[in-house]
C-alpha positions as CSV (number, residue, x, y, z in Angstrom):
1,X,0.2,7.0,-36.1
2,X,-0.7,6.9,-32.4
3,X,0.3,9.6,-30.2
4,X,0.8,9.0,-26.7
5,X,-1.7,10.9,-24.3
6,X,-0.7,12.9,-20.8
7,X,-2.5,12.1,-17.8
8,X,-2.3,13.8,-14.5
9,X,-3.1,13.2,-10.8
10,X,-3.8,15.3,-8.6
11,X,-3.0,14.6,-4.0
12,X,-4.2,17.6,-2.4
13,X,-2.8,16.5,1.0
14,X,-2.4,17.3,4.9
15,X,1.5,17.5,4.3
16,X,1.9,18.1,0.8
17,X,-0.3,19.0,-2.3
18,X,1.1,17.0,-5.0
19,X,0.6,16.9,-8.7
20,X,2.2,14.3,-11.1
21,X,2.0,14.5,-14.5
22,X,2.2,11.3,-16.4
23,X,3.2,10.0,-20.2
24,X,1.1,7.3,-21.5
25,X,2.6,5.5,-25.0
26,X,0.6,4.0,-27.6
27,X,1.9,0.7,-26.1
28,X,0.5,1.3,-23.1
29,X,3.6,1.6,-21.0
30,X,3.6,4.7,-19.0
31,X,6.5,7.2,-17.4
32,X,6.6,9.8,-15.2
33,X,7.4,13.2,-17.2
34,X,7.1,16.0,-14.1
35,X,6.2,16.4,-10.5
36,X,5.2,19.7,-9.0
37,X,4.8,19.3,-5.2
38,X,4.3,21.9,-2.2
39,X,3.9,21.7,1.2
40,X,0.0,22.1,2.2
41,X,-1.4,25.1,3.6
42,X,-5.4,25.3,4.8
43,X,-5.6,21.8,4.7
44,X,-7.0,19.6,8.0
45,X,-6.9,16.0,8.4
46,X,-6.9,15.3,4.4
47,X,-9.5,18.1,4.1
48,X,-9.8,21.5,3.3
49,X,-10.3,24.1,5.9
50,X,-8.6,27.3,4.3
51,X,-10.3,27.6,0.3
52,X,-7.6,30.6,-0.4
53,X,-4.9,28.9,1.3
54,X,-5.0,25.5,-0.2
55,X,-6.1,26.9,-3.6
56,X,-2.7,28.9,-3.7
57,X,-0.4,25.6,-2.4
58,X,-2.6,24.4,-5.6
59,X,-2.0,26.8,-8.1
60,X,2.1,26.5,-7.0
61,X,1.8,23.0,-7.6
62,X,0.5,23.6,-10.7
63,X,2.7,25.9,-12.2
64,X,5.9,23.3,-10.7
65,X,4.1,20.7,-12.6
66,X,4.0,22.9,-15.8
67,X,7.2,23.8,-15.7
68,X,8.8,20.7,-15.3
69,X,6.6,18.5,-17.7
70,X,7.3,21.6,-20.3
71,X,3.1,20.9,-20.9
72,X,-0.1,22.9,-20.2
73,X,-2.6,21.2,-17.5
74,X,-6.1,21.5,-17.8
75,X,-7.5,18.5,-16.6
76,X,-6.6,16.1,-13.7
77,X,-7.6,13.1,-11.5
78,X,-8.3,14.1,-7.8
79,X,-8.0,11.7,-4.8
80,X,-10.1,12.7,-2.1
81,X,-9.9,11.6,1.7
82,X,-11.7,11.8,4.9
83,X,-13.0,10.1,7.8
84,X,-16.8,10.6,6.5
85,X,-15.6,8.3,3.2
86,X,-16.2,4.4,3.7
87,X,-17.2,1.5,2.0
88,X,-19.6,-0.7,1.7
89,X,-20.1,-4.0,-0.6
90,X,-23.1,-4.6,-2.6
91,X,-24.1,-7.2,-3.9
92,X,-25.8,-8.5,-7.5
93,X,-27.6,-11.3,-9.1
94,X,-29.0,-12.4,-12.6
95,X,-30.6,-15.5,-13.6
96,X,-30.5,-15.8,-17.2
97,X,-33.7,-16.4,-19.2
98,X,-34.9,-20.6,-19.3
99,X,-34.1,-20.5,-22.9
100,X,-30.7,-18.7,-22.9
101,X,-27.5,-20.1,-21.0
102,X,-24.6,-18.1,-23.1
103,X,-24.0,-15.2,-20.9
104,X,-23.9,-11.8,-23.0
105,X,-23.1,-7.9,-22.2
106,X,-26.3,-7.0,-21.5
107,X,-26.8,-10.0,-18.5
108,X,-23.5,-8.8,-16.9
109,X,-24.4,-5.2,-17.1
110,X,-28.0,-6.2,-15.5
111,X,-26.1,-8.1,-12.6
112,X,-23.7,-4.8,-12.2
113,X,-26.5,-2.4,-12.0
114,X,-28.4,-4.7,-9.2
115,X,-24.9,-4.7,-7.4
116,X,-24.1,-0.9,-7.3
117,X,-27.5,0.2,-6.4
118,X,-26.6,1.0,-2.6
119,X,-28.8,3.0,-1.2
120,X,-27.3,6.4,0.8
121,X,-28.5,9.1,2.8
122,X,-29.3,12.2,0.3
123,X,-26.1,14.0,2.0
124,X,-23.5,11.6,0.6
125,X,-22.0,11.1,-2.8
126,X,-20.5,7.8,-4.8
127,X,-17.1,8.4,-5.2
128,X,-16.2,5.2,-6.6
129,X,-17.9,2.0,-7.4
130,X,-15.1,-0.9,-7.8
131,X,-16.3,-4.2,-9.3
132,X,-15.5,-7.4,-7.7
133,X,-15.5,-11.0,-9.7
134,X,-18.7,-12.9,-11.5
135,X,-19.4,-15.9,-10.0
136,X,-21.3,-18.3,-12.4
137,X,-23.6,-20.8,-11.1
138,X,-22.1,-20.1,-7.2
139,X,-19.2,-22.1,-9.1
140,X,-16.9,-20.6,-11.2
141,X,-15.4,-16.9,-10.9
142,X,-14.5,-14.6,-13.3
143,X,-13.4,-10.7,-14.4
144,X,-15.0,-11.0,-17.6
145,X,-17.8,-13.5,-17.8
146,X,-18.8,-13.2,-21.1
147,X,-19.1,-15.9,-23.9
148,X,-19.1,-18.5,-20.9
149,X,-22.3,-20.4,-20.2
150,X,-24.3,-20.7,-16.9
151,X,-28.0,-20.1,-15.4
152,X,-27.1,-17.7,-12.4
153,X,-24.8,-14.8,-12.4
154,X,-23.7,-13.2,-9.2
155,X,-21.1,-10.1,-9.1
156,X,-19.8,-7.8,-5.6
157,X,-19.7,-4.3,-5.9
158,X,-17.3,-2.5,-3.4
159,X,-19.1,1.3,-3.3
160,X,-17.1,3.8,-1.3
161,X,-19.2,7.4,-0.9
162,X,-19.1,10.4,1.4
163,X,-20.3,13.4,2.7
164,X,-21.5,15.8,-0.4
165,X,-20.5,18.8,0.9
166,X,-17.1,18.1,2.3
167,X,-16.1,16.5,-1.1
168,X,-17.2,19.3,-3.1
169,X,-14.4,21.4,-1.3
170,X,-12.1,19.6,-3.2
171,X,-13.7,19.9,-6.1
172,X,-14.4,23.6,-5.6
173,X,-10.2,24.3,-5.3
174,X,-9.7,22.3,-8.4
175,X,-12.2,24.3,-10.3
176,X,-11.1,27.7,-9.3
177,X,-7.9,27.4,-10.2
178,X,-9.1,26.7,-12.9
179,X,-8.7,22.7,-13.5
180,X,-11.6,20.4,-14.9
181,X,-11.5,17.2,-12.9
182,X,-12.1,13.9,-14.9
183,X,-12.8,11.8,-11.9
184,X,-12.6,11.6,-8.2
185,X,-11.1,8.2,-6.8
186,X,-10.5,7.1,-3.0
187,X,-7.3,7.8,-2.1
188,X,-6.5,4.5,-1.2
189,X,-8.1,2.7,-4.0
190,X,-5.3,5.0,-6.1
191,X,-2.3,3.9,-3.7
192,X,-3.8,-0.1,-4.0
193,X,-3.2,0.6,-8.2
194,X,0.7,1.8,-7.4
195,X,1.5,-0.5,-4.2
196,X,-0.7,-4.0,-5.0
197,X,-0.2,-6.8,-7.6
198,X,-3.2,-8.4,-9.1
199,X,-1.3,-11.7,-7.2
200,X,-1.4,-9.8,-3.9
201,X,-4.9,-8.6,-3.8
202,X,-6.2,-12.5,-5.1
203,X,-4.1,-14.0,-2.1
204,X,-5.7,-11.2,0.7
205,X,-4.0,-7.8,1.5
206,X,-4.8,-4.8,3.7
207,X,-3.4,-1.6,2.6
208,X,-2.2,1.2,5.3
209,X,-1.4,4.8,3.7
210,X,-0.2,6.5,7.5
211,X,0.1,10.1,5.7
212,X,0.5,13.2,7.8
213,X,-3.5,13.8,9.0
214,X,-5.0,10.7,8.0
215,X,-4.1,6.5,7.8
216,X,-6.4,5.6,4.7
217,X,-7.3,1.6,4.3
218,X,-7.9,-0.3,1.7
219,X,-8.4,-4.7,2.1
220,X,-8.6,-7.1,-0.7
221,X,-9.7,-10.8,-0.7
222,X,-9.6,-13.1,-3.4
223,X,-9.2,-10.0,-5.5
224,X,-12.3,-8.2,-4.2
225,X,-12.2,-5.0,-2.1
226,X,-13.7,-6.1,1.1
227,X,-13.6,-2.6,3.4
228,X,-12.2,0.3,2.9
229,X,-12.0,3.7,4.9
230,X,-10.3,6.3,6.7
231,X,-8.7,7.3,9.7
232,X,-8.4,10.6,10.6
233,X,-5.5,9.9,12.9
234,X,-1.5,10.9,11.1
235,X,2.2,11.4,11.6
236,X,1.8,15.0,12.6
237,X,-0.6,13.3,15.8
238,X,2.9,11.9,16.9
239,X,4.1,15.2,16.3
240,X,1.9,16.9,18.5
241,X,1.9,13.7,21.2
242,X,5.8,14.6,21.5
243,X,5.2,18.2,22.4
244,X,2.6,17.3,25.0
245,X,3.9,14.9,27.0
246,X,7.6,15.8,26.9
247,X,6.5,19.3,29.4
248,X,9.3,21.1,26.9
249,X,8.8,24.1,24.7
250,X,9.7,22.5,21.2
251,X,8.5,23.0,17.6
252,X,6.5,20.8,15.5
253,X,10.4,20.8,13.7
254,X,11.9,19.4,16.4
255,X,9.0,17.0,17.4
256,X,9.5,15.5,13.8
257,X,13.0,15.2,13.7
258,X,13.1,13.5,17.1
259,X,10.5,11.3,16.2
260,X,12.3,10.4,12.4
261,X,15.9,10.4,13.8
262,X,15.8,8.6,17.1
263,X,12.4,7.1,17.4
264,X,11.3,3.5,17.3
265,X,7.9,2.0,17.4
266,X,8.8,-1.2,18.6
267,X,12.1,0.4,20.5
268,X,13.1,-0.5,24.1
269,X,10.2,2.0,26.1
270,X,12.8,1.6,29.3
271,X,15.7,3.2,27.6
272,X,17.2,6.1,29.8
273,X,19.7,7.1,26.8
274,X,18.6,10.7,26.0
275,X,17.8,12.0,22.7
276,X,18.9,15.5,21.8
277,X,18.1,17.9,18.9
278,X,18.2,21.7,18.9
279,X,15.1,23.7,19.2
280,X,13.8,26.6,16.6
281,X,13.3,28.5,19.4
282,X,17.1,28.3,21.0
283,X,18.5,26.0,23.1
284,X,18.2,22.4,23.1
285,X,15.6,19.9,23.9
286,X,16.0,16.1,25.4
287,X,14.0,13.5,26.4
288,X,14.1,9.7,27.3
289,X,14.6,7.6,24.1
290,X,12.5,4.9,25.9
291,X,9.7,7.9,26.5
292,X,10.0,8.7,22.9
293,X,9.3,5.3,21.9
294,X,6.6,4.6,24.2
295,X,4.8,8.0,22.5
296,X,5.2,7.1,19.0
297,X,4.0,3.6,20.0
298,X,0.9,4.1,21.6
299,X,-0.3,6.5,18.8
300,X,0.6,4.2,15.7
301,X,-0.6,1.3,18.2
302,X,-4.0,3.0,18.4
303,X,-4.3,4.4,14.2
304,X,-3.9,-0.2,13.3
305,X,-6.3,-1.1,16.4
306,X,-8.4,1.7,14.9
307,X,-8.1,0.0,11.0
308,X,-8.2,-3.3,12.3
309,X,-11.6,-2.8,14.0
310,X,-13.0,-2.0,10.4
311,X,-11.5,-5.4,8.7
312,X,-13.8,-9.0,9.1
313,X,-12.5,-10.9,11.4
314,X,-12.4,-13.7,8.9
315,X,-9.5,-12.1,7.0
316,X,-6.7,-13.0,9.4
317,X,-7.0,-16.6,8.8
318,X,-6.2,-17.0,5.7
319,X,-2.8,-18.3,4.7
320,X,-1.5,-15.4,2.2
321,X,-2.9,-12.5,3.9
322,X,-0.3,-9.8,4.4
323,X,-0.3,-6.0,5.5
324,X,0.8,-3.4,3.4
325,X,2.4,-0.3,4.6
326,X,2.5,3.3,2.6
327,X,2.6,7.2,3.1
328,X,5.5,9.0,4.6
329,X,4.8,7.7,8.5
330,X,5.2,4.5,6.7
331,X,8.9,4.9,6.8
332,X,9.0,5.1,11.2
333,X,11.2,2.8,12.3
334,X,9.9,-0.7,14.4
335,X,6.2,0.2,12.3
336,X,6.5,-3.2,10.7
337,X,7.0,-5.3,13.9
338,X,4.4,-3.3,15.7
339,X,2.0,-4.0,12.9
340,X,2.9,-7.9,13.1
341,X,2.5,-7.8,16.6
342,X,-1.3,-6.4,16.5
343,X,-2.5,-8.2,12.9
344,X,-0.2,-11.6,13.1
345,X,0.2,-11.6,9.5
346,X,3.1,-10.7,7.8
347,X,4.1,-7.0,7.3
348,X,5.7,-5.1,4.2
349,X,6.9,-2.0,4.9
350,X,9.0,0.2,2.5
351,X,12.3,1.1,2.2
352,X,13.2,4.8,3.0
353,X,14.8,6.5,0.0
354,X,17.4,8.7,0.0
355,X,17.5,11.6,-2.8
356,X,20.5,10.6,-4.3
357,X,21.3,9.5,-7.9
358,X,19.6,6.2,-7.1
359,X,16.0,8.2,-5.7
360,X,13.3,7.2,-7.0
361,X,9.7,8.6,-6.7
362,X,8.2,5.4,-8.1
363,X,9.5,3.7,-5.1
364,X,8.9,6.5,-2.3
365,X,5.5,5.6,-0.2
366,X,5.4,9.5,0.1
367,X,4.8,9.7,-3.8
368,X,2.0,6.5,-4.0
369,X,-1.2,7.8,-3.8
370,X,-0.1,10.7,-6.4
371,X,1.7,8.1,-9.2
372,X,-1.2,5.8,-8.0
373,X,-3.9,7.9,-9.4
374,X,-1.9,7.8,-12.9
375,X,-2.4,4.2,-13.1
376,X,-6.0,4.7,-12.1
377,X,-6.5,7.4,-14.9
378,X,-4.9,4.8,-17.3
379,X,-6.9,1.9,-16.7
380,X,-10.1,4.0,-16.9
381,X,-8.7,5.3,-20.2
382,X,-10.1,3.1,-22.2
383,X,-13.4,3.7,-24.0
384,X,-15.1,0.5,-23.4
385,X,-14.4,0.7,-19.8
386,X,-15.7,4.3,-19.6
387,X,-18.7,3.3,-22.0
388,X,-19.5,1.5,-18.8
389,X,-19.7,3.9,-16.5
390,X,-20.9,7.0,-18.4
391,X,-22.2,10.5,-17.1
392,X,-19.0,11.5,-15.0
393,X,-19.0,15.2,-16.1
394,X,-22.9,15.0,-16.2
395,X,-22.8,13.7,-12.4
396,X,-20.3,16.9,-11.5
397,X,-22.6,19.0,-13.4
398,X,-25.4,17.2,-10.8
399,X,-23.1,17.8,-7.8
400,X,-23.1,21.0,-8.0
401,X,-26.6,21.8,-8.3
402,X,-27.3,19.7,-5.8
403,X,-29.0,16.9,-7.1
404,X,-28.2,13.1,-6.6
């Protein structure tokens, strides 16, 4: 009889380290079974800068995990982040032998290989390598070419990789805890797998995770990624914008709860109202709603322009494109009209959730990335798939000796 099989992903984030721990049934359906989250320590910008300090926010999350899954953790999948990780798309193509025109395994797996081999600096390290669709003939496109027949086959390859050394970091904290770690994804490839449809990524969309440190991106067309990267620009740069230009002594407490309670990114910036909260250090702290506004604006303003810059041009006119919005900075109010105002697409942003009977972690933005690499670890899961792409623990083993 089938048993069903625990997965578990691991977010080691600016604001939060987060590990979810997930149920997958012999049918395939999965569910949620624990969550062990902490706020980060030692962490910078989605990276680590403390080892001891984010290794202990690791092991806490850990033991939460543990305790409320009522299962031991030994193995995890790990999303990385960083503005050194990008993308960039590769490109394959096999002409089938003159005497053969029934396209097998072995002349996909030629035209993969041809479209992964990107070459990189001997610094960097392939994180992911994501597959786009087989085109036969420049004609007809598909996921899974096989058994049709055609002379030419062409395939995409989407390969995201960063700097070795700032990766292994991550990997490092895992380890020591100690944790083996079955893959490493892309942070926002694993939001795309919790936030996107297979509908959504055919038609054209641009995922935004705004997170505390960093405002990851991922873009689909026609079901291919297209770009993808990081911008090492977050919530807590609002945060820290508030305290600056508002010439008050206030806490990064009070900056945040001004900026969730009475902020607006698209709010009137010539409001005089005043906005009022009371400071951790005594007293209490005011200032313009308009001049809170026009902050939070030109921050989140400048973290799109920033995305957008790394998106073809070509992208916006197409009819179903839309931009997605995730993370917890996701959540500021006016975001979505700011967002329609600089792209000119339609904007989805999510709806805040309140902890409640009715809460929901599967529907937080806070919790995507997190759930996200759950789905990731489950469609890897299978054998075929990881027949494919073989040598993950051998490639660690690599990693850390070095090698490419």
């Amino acid at each position: 009889m089938a048993q069903s099989k625990i997965l578990v992903g691991l977010e080691i984030g600016t604001t939060k380290t987060c590990m979810v721990v997930g149920e997958i049934h012999p049918d395939a359906t999965a569910a949620i079974i624990g969550i062990g989250e902490v706020p980060s320590a030692g962490i910078r910008k989605g990276e680590i800068a403390d080892q001891s300090m984010a290794r202990q926010c690791l092991c806490d999350a850990w033991q939460l995990a543990q305790d409320h899954a009522d299962v031991d953790i030994l193995n995890v999948f790990l999303s990385v982040t960083g503005e050194h990780i990008y993308g960039e798309n590769g490109q394959g193509s096999y002409r089938l032998p003159d005497d053969e025109d029934i396209i097998e395994d072995e002349h996909v797996n030629y035209a993969r290989e041809k479209a992964e081999k990107i070459e990189i600096a001997s610094d960097r390290f392939v994180i992911n390598r994501e597959l786009g669709n087989f085109s036969i003939d420049n004609r007809e496109t598909s996921r899974h070419p096989v058994g049709l027949t055609g002379r030419t086959l062409d395939v995409n390859c989407h390969v995201m990789h960063g700097i070795r050394t700032r990766i292994q970091n991550s990997l490092l904290c895992a380890r020591q805890v100690p944790l083996e770690v079955e893959d490493l994804v892309f942070a926002p490839l694993a939001t795309a797998q919790m936030v996107l449809t297979r509908q959504q990524k055919e038609a054209g969309a641009l995922l935004i995770d705004i997170g505390g440190g960093t405002a990851d991106f991922i873009c689909y067309c026609d079901g291919d990624i297209i770009a993808s990267g990081c911008v090492p620009l977050g919530g807590n740069n609002i945060n820290k914008d508030i305290i600056d230009l508002s010439n008050q002594r206030m806490s990064n407490k009070a900056a945040e709860a001004l900026k969730c309670r009475e902020g607006n990114a698209f709010g009137d910036v010539k409001d005089t109202s005043m906005a009022h909260y009371t400071n951790d250090f005594g007293g209490e702290v005011s200032i313009p709603r308009g001049v809170l506004n026009n902050i939070i604006r030109d921050r989140l303003a400048d973290i799109l322009l920033r995305v957008k810059e790394n998106i073809p041009p070509t992208v916006w006119s197409r009819s179903g494109m839309t931009v997605f919005l995730s993370g917890g900075t996701s959540l500021m109010r006016g975001l979505d009209h700011l967002a329609e105002f600089i792209f000119k697409v339609p904007v989805q942003q999510p709806i805040p959730q309140s902890k409640g009977a009715e809460y929901s972690y599967l529907a937080d933005p806070r919790y995507c990335t997190a759930i996200g690499l759950i789905r990731f670890a489950q469609r890897y899961d299978d054998d075929a798939l990881r027949h494919a792409n073989p040598g993950f623990l051998r490639k660690i083993l690599n990693f850390f000796k070095g090698q490419r």
